[in-house]
C-alpha positions in Angstrom: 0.0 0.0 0.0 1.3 3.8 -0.9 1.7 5.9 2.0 -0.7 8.4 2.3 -0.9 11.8 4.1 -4.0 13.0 5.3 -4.6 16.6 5.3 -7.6 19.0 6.1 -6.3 22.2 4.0 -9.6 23.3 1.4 -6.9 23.8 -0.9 -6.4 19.7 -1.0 -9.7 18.8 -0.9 -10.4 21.0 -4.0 -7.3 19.8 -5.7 -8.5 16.1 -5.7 -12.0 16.3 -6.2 -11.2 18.4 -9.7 -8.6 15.5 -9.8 -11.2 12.7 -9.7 -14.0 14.5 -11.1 -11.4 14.6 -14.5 -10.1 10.6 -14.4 -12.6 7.8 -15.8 -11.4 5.3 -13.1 -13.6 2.5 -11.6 -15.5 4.0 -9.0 -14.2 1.7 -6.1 -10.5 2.8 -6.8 -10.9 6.7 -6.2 -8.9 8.4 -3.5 -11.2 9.3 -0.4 -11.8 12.6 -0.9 -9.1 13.7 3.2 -6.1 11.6 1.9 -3.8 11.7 -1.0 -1.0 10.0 -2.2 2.3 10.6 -1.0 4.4 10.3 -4.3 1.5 12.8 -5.6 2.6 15.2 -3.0 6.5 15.4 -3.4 6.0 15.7 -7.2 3.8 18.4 -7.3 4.9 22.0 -6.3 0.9 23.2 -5.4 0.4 20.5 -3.0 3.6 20.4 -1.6 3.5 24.1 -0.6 -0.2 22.7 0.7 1.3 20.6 2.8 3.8 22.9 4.2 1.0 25.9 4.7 -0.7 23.5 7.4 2.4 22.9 9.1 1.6 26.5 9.7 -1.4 25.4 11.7 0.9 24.4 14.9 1.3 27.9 15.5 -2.8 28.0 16.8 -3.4 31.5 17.5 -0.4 32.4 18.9 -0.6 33.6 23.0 -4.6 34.7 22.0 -6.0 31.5 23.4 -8.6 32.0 25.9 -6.2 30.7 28.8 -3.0 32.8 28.5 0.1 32.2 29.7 0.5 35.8 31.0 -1.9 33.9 34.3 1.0 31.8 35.1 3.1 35.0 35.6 2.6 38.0 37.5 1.2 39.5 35.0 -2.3 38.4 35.2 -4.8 36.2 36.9 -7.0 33.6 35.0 -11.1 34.7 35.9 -12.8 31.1 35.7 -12.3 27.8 37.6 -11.1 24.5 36.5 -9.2 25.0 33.3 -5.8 23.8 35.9 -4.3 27.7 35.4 -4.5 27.6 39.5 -2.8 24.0 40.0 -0.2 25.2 38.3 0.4 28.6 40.2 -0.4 26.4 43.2 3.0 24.3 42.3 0.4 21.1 43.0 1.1 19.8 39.4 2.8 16.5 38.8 2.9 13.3 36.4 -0.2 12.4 36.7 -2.0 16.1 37.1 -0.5 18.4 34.5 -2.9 21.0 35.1 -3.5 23.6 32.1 -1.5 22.6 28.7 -1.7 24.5 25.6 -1.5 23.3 22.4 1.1 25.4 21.2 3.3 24.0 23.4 1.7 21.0 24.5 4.6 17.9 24.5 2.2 15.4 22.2 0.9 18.4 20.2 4.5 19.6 19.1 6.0 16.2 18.0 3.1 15.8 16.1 3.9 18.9 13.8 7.7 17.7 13.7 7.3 14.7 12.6 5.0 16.5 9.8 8.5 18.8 9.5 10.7 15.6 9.3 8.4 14.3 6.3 8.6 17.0 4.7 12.5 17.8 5.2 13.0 14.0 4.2 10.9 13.9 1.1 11.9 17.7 -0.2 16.0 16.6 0.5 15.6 13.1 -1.7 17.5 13.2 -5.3 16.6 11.5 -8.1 14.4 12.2 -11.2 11.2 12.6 -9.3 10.5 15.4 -7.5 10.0 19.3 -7.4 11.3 20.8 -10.7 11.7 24.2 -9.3 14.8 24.2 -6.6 13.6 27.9 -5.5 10.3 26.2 -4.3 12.0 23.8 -2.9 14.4 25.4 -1.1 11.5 28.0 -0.1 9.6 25.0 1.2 12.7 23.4 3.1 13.5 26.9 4.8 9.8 26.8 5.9 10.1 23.0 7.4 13.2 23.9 9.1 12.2 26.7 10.4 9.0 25.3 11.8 10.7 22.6 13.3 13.1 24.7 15.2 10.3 26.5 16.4 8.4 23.6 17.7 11.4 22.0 19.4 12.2 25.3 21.2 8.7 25.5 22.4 9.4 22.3 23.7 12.5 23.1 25.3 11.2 26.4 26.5 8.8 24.3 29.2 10.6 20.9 29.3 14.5 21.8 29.3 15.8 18.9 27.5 13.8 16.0 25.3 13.9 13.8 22.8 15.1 14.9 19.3 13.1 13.0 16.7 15.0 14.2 12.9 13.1 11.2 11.1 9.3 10.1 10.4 9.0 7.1 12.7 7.1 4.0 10.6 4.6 1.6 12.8 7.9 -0.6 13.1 10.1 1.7 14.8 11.6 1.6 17.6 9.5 4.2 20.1 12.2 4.2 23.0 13.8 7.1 22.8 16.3 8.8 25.2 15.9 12.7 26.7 19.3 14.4 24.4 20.9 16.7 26.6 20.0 20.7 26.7 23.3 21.3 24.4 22.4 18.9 21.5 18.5 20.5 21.5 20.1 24.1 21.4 22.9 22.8 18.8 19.9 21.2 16.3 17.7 24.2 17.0 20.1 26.7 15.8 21.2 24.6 12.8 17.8 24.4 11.8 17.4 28.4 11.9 20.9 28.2 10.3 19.4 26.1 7.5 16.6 28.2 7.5 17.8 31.7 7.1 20.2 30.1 4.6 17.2 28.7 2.3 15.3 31.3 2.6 17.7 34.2 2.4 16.4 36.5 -0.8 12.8 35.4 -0.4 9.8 37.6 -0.1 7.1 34.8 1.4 3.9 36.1 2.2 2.8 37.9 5.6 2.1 35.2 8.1 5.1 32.9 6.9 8.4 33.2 8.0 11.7 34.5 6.8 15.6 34.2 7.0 15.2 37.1 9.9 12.7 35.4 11.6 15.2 32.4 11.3 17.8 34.6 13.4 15.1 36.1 15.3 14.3 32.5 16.5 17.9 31.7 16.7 18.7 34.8 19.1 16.0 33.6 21.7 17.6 30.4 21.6 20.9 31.7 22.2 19.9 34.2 24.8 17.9 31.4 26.6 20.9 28.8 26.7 23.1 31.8 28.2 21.0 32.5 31.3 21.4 31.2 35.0 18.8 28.8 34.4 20.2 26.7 31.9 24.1 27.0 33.5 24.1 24.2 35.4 26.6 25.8 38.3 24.5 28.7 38.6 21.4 27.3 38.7 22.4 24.1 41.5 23.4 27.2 43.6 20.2 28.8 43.1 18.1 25.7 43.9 18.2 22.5 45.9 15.5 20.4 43.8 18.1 21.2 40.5 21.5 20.3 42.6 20.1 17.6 43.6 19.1 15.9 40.3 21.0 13.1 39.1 20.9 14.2 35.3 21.3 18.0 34.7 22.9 17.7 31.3 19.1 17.2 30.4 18.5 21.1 32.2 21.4 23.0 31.0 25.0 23.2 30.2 27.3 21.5 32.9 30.6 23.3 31.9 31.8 25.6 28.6 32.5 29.2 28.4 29.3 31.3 29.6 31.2 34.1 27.9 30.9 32.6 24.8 27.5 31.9 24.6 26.5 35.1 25.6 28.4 36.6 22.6 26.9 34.3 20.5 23.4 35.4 21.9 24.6 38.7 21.2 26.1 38.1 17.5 22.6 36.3 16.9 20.3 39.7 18.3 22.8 42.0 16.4 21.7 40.4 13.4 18.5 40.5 13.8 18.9 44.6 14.4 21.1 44.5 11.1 18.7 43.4 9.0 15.6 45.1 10.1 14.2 48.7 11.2 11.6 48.1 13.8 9.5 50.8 15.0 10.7 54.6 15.6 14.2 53.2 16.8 16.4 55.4 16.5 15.2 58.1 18.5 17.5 60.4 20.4 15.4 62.1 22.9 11.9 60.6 24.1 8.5 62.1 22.4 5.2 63.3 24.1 3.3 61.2 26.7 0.5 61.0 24.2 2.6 59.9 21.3 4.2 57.7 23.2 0.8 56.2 24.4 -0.1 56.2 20.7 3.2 54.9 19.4 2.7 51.7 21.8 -1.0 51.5 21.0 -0.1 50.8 17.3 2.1 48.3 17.6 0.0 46.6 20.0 -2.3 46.7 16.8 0.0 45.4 14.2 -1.7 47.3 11.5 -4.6 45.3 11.7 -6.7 48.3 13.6 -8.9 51.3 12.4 -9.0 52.8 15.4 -8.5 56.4 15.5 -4.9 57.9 15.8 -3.5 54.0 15.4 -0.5 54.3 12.6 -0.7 51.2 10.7 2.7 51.4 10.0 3.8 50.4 13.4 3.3 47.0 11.5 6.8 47.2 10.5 7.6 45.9 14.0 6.4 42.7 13.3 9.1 40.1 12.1 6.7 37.0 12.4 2.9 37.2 13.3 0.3 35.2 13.1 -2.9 37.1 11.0 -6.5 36.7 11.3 -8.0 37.9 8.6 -10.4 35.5 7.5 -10.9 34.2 11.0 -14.1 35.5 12.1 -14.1 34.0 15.8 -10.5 35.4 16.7 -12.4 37.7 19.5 -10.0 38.5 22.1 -11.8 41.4 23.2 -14.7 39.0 24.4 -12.4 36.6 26.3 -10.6 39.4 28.1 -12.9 42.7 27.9 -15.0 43.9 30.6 -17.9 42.2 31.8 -20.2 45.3 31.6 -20.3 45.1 28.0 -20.7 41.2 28.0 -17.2 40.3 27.6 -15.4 37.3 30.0 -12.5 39.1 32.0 -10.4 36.0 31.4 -6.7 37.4 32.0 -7.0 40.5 34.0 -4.0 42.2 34.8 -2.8 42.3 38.4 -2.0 44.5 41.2 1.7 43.4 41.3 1.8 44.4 37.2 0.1 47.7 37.5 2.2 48.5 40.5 5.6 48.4 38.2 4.2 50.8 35.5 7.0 54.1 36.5 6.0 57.6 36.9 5.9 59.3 33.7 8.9 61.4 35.0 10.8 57.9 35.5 10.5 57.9 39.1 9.1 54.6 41.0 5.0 54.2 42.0 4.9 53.3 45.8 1.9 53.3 47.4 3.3 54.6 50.6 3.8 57.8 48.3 0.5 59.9 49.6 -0.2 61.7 46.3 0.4 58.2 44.2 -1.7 56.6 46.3 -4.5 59.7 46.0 -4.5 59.7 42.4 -3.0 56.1 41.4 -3.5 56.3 37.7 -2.2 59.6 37.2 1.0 60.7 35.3 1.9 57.0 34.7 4.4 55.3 32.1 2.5 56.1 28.7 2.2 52.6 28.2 0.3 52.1 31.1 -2.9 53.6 29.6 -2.1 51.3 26.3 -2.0 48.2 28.8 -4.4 48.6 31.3 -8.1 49.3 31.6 -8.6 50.6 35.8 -12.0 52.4 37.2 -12.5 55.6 35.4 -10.6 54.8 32.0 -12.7 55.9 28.8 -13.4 53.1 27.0 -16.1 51.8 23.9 -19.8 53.4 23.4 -21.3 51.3 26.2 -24.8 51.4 24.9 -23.9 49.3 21.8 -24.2 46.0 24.2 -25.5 47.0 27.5 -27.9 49.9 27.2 -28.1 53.7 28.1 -26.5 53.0 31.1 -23.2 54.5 31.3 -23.4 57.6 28.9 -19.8 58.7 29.8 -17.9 55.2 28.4 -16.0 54.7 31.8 -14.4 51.8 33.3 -16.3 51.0 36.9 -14.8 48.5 38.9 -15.8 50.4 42.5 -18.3 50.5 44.4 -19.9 54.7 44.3 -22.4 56.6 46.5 -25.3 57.2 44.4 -28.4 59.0 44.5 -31.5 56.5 43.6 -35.1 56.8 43.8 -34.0 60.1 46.4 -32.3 57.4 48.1 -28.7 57.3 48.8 -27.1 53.5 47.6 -23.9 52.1 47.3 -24.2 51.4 43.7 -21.5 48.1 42.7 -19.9 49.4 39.5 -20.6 47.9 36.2 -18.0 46.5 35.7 -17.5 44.8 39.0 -18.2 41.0 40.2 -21.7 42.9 41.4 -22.5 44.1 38.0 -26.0 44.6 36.7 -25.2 43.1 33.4 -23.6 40.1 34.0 -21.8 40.0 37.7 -20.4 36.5 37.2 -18.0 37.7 34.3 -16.1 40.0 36.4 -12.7 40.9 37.1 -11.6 40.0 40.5 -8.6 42.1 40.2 -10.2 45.0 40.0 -8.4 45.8 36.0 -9.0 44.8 32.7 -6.5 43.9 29.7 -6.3 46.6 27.2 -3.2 45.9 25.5 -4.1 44.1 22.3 -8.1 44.6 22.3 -8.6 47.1 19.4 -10.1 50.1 21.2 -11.8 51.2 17.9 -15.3 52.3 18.6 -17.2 50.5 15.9 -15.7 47.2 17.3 -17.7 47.1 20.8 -19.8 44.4 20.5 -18.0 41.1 22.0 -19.7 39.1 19.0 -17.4 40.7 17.0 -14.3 40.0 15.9 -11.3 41.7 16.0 -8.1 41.4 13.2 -5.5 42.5 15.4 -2.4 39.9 14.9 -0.3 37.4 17.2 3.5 38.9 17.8 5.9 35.6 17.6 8.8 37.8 16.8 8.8 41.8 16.7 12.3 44.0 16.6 12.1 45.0 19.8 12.5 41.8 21.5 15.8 41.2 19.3 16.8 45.1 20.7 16.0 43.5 24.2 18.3 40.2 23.5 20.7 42.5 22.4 20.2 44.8 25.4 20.7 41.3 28.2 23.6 39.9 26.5 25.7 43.2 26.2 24.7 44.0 30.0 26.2 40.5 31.0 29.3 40.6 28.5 30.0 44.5 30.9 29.4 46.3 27.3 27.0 48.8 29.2 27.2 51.5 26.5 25.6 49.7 23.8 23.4 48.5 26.5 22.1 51.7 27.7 21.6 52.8 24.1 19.0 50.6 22.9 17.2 50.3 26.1 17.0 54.1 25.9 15.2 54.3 22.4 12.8 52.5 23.4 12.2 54.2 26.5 11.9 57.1 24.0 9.8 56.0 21.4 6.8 55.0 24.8 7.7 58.7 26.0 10.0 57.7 29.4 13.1 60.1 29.9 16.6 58.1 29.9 17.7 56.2 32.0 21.7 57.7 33.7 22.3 54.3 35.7 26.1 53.3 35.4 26.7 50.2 37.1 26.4 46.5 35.7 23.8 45.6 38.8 21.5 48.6 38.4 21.1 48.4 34.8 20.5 44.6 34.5 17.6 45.5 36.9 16.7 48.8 35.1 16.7 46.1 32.0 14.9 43.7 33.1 12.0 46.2 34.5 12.0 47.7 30.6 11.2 44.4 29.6 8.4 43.2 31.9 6.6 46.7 30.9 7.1 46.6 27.4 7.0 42.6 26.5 3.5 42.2 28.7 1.2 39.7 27.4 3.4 38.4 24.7 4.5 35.2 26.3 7.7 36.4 27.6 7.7 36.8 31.4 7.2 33.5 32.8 10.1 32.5 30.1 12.3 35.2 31.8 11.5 34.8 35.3 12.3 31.5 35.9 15.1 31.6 33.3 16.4 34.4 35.2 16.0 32.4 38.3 13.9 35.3 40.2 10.7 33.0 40.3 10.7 32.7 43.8 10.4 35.9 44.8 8.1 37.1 41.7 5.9 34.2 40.5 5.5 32.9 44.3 3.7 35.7 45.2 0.1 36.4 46.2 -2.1 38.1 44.0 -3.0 41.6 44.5 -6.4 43.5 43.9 -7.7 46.6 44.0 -10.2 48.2 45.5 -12.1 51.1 44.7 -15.1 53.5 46.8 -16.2 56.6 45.9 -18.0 59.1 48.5 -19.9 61.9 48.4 -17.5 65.0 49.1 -19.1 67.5 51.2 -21.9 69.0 49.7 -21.8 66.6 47.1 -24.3 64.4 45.2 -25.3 62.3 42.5 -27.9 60.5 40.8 -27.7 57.8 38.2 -26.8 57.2 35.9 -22.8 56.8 37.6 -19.8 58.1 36.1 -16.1 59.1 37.6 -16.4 62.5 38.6 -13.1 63.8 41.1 -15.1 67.0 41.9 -17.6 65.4 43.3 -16.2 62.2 44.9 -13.6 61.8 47.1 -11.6 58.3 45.6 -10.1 55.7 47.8 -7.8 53.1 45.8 -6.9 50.2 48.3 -4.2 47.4 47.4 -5.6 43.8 48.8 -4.0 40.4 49.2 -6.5 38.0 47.8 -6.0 34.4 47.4 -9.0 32.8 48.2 -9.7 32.6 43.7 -6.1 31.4 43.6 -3.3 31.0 46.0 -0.1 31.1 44.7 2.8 29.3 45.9 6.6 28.6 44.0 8.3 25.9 44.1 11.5 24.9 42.2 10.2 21.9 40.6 8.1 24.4 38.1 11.0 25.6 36.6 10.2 22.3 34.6 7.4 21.3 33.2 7.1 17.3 34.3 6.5 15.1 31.8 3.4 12.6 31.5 2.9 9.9 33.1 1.2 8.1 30.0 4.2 9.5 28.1 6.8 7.9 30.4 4.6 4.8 30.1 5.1 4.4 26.4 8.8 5.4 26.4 10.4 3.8 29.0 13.9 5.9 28.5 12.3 9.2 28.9 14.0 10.6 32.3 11.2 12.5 34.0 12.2 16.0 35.0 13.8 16.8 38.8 11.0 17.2 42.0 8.3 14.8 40.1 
């Protein structure tokens, strides 16, 4: 029997019903209409590339699932029970409990798409007369596969350190037992592949939505970066923890000797690269722009071109190195899972004391809530990209009455509780967008903030039925600036350091930063990053990584509260909206964990393998504390 590869593209199943619809063949003998033949495949350009756009469909959307990974960080917590966000911020997870897994990262999930990336590696890479005609397809098609697999593995390695590497399609006959490699050989075939890559596809103008030879580097510098931090250097990391000293195999976590050195110059080469070959957005500023283009600046690439919004500049797009695009995807509706419940939206991954807390001063200066005029007026004068991030009680937002009703004529946030005048009764009226909402109190943020970062703020887009085309950031310049920015600080090359990390200060509209010393500005660094990377995947990466989990991911969730009172003299009537002049505004921080009670332990620097996984491959070397 001919191998055959199944596929659900609309482009195959078109192909092969015009296929059989044109062949007088005996009934009996047709294809089914889901699979095709192999040797079909590999000999024809159209449905090879067919094959190799699905490969595209491991991607999912991106971090726009409804769980995201920004609520297993201190970034944000997860709004509904029982999807295992909570087990795994609990550090209860185990073998047997995994607790919330993604599909884009998900360990069965990913070596499903590589071995699609092995078959078509294999079958592109084979001589002989049969075959693609065209070597630029081809080699457009193997930059793609390689790419995709490098991706896939580092995904992978991102939440498992270490596993098996898999560079063939395995036949029912194989052999299934296959040992962990160590961390070295999975960075080592990683970065070949995004050698290989960036090599094949080098010259190529693909599409938007598939890669490039810079995403290949920009891939390749994460990689880099990653292998060079504490986490993955074995003698820094067994001083850091007990659970990793103590485990009996940590060439599977990290490197056990070599020169750190060297792999943060490679890191670096690999970012530099990146920055070579590409222009990002507004970097080469010399002196920072106005709070509101700064606000506006971050906004739009936020928005990735794909918003109408007023003010957005669509071509902040020129940020993006690799995203994923949704437009012909009419259920990609973000703003329902994570918009406020007041205009029928979920509150799904609302942003957390502890985040909103680190947004600066405007002037540069730290937020503290024992400050008495931050803590009067907590949302004022803040880092521009605050107000691009975060929605908090009194932020304008969308024509309410689209969804909920005359109800709220002034478009404000409410996520307090307000003296109001009702009936010629005074009430303590529960904000509308609070847990004791009159539209729909069970989708409410228990934080007390909303995600705005993201959800396009245009005003024709308010109701949550519809949806929005704002794309998924894999890769944008600025993270290769960052890479740059971390590998130059730990290699003592502060100047170029302090350079970069200032443009982007500049283009959000924060003054420059005039720290000197290695220490302060691997802190001031790594603070630049958790505000300007938020909710693209990258801070639970870089806290344990960094090895600071402990004190940042293992700690309790913060909320906000919110009253308004009548000022003296004072009254209102309904319907509610924020009003300074004629309430007096109390903003209290709260501890919180009876919704989720956080708790680190070093064992969750590792994802832990299954147990049904470990069951069918009896050399796979579970990872340390399971």
């Amino acid at each position: 029997m001919k191998p055959i590869i199944k596929s659900t593209t609309i482009f195959i199943f078109i192909f092969i019903v015009t296929l059989s619809a044109g062949c007088k063949k005996d009934f009996l003998s047709v294809t089914p209409p889901n699979q095709i033949s192999a040797e079909l495949v590999w000999n024809d350009a159209a449905l090879a590339q067919a094959f190799v756009t699905e490969l595209y469909n491991g991607l999912g959307v991106g971090g726009f699932s409804e769980e995201m990974l920004s609520s297993v960080s201190d970034e944000s917590m997860f709004t509904h029970p029982n999807r295992g966000i909570d087990l795994v911020n609990a550090s209860i997870i185990n073998a047997t409990t995994l607790g919330w897994v993604n599909d884009t990262w998900g360990y069965n999930a990913m070596y499903n798409r590589i071995r699609a990336c092995n078959i078509t590696i294999e079958r592109l890479s084979e001589g002989g007369e049969n075959g693609i005609a065209d070597q630029n397809i081809k080699d457009q098609l193997l930059g793609e596969a390689h790419f995709l697999r490098a991706y896939f593995y580092q995904q992978l390695v991102r939440f498992y350190a270490s596993v098996p590497l898999i560079q063939k399609s395995y036949a029912l006959n194989d052999d299934f037992a296959v040992k962990r490699a160590t961390y070295e050989e999975c960075v080592n075939l990683i970065v070949a592949d995004c050698d290989a890559a960036a090599t094949l596809l080098n010259g190529k103008a693909l599409p938007k939505g598939r890669t490039s030879a810079i995403a290949a580097n920009a891939l390749k510098s994460r990689v880099l970066l990653y292998a060079a931090s504490d986490l993955h250097d074995i003698p820094t990391a067994k001083v850091k923890s007990t659970v990793i000293s103590s485990y009996a195999n940590p060439e599977f976590l990290g490197y056990l000797t070599g020169d750190r050195t060297a792999r943060w110059r490679a890191a670096q080469q690999a970012a530099k690269a990146v920055l070579d070959a590409g222009t990002g957005y507004k970097m080469t500023l010399s002196a920072p722009v106005s709070a509101e283009e700064g606000e506006m600046n971050y906004k739009s690439m936020a928005m990735g071109g794909g918003s109408k919004a007023p003010g957005i500049d669509a071509s902040a797009a020129s940020e993006l190195i690799l995203a994923r695009y949704f437009i012909d995807r009419s259920d990609m509706r973000l703003g329902r899972a994570n918009g406020p419940n007041g205009y029928h939206n979920w509150a799904g991954n609302t942003p957390v004391g502890l985040l909103v807390d680190d947004y600066e001063m405007v002037d540069g200066t730290k937020f503290s809530w024992t400050n008495p005029t931050h803590k009067a007026a907590p949302y004022q004068n803040r880092d521009p990209r605050f107000y691009a991030t975060i929605l908090y009680d009194g932020a304008d937002w969308k024509p309410r009455n689209i969804v909920s009703g005359n109800v709220d004529p002034a478009n404000q946030i409410q996520t307090g509780d307000y003296d109001l005048i009702e009936d010629g009764k005074l009430i303590n009226f529960k904000g509308l967008d609070t847990r004791g909402s009159s539209i729909e109190n069970w989708n409410g943020s228990w934080t007390g903030y909303y995600m705005h970062k993201f959800i396009d703020s245009d005003p024709n887009i308010a109701d949550a039925n519809q949806p929005q085309f704002v794309p998924w950031p894999f890769f944008r310049y600025t993270e290769a600036a960052f890479n740059y920015i971390e590998a130059s600080i730990e290699l003592n090359e502060l100047d170029q350091a302090l350079l970069w990390l200032n443009r982007i200060r500049f283009r959000a509209g924060m003054p420059a930063l005039t720290v000197s010393s290695q220490t302060e500005l691997r802190n001031a660094y790594r603070q630049e990053r958790r505000i300007e990377m938020v909710y693209e995947e990258q801070r639970y990466h870089d806290t344990r990584r960094w090895m600071i989990a402990p004190e940042v991911l293992g700690r309790k969730t913060t909320y906000i509260k919110v009253s308004g009172k009548f000022k003296a003299g004072q009254t209102k009537t309904a319907p509610y909206r924020y009003d300074p002049a004629v309430y007096t505004y109390t903003y209290t921080p709260t501890v919180e964990t009876a919704q989720e009670n956080r708790k680190w332990e070093d064992k969750i620097y590792f994802r832990p393998f299954s147990r049904d996984e470990i069951n069918r491959n009896k050399d796979l070397t579970q990872n340390p504390g399971y």
